[in-house]
C-alpha positions as CSV (number, residue, x, y, z in Angstrom):
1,X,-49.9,170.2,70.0
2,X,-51.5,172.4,72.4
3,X,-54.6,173.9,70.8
4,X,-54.9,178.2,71.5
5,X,-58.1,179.7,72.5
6,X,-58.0,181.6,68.8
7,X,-57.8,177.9,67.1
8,X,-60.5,176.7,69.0
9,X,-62.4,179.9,68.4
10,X,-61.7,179.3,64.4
11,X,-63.0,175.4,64.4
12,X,-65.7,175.8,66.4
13,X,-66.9,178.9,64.1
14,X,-66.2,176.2,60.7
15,X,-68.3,173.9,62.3
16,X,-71.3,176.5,63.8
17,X,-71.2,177.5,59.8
18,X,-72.1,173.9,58.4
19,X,-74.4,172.8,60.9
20,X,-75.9,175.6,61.7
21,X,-75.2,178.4,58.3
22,X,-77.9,177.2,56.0
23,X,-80.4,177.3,59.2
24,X,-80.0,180.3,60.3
25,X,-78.7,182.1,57.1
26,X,-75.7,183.3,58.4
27,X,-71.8,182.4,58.3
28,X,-70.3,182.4,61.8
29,X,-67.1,184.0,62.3
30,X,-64.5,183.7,65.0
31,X,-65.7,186.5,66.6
32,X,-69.1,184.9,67.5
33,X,-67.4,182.0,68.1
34,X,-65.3,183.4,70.9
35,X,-68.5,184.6,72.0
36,X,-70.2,182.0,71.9
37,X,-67.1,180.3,74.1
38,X,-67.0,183.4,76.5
39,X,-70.9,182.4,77.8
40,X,-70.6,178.7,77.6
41,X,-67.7,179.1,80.3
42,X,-69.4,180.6,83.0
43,X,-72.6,178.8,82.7
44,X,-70.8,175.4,83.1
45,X,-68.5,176.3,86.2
46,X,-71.6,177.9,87.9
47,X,-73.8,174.2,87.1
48,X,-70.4,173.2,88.6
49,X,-69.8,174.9,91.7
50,X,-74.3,174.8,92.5
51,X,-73.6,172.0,95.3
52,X,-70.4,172.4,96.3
53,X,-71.6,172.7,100.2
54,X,-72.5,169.0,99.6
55,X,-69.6,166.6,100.6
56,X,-70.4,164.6,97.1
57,X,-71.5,168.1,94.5
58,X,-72.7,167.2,91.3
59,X,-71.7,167.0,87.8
60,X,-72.4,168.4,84.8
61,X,-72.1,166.8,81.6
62,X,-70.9,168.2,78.3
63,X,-72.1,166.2,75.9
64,X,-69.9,163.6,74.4
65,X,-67.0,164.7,75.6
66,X,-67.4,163.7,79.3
67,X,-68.3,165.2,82.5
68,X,-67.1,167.9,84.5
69,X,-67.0,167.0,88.5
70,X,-65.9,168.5,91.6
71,X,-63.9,167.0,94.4
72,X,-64.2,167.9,97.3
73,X,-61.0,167.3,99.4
74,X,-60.6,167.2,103.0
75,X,-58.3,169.7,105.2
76,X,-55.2,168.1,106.4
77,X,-53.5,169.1,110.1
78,X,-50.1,169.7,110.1
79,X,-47.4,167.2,110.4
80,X,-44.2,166.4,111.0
81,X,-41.6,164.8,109.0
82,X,-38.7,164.4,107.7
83,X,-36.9,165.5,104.3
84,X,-35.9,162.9,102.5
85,X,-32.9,164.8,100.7
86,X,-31.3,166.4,104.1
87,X,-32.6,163.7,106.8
88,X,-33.4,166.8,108.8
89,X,-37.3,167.0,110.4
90,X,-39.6,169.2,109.6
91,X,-43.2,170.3,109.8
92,X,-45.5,169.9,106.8
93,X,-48.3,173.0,106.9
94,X,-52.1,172.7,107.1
95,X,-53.7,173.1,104.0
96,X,-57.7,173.8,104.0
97,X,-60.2,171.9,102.4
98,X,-60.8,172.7,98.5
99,X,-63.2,172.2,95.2
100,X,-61.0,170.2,92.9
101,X,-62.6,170.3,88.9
102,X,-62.4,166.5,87.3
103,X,-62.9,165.8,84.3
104,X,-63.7,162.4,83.1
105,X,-63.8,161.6,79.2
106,X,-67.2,160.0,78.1
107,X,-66.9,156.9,75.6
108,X,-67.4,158.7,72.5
109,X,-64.2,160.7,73.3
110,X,-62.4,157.2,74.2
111,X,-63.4,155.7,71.6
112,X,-62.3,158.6,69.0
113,X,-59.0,158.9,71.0
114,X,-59.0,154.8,70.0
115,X,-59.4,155.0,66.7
116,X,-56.9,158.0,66.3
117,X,-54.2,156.1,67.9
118,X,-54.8,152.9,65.8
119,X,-54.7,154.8,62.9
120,X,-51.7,156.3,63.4
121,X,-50.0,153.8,64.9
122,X,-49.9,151.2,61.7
C-alpha cells in the first residue's frame, strides 16, 4: 500500500497530539500537520544539497529512519554501440554529471521492517 501525502499528514497529526497535546495544550490537526511537513521538506534537501560542490557531499540524518545522502555521479562521453534487439550500431549520448538523493534505512527501521515481516509471516 502506497501511503498519500493526506495519510501521512493524518498519522503524523495523531501522533503530534499524544506526544505533544497535553504539553502544549493543543490537539494538532491535519492541517498543521501538512504544515508542519511543508517546512520539514525544504530544510532537509537544503542540509542536503549544502556540499554538493564536494565530490563526497554530506548527509543528513533523520533520525531513526536513516540518512539522506547525495551521489554524486560522473559525466559519461558518448559511445558507440550496438542494439541488442536490431544488431544495428548506434551512438549512446553524453549525459552530464548529476546529484543523485540516497537513502539508506538506519537499524531501528530494519529492525521494525524485521519484526513486521516475522510477524506476518507465521
Amino acid at each position: 500500500m502506497t501511503v498519500t501525502k493526506t495519510q501521512l499528514a493524518d498519522a503524523y497529526s495523531m501522533a503530534l497530539t499524544k506526544e505533544l497535546g497535553d504539553l502544549w495544550d493543543r490537539d494538532f490537526s491535519r492541517r498543521d500537520a501538512s504544515r508542519l511537513l511543508d517546512t520539514l521538506w525544504p530544510v532537509v534537501s537544503q542540509l542536503a544539497l549544502k556540499d554538493t560542490k564536494k565530490r563526497t557531499p554530506g548527509s543528513v540524518p533523520l533520525g531513526h529512519l536513516g540518512r539522506l545522502k547525495m551521489r554524486f555521479k560522473a559525466a559519461t562521453k558518448s559511445r558507440k554501440g550496438i542494439n541488442p534487439f536490431t544488431g544495428e550500431p548506434t551512438t549512446f549520448r553524453a549525459k552530464p554529471a548529476t546529484l543523485q538523493p540516497r537513502f539508506t534505512a538506519g537499524k531501528a527501521l530494519k529492525d521494525e521492517a524485521g519484526k513486521y515481516f516475522r510477524r506476518k509471516m507465521k
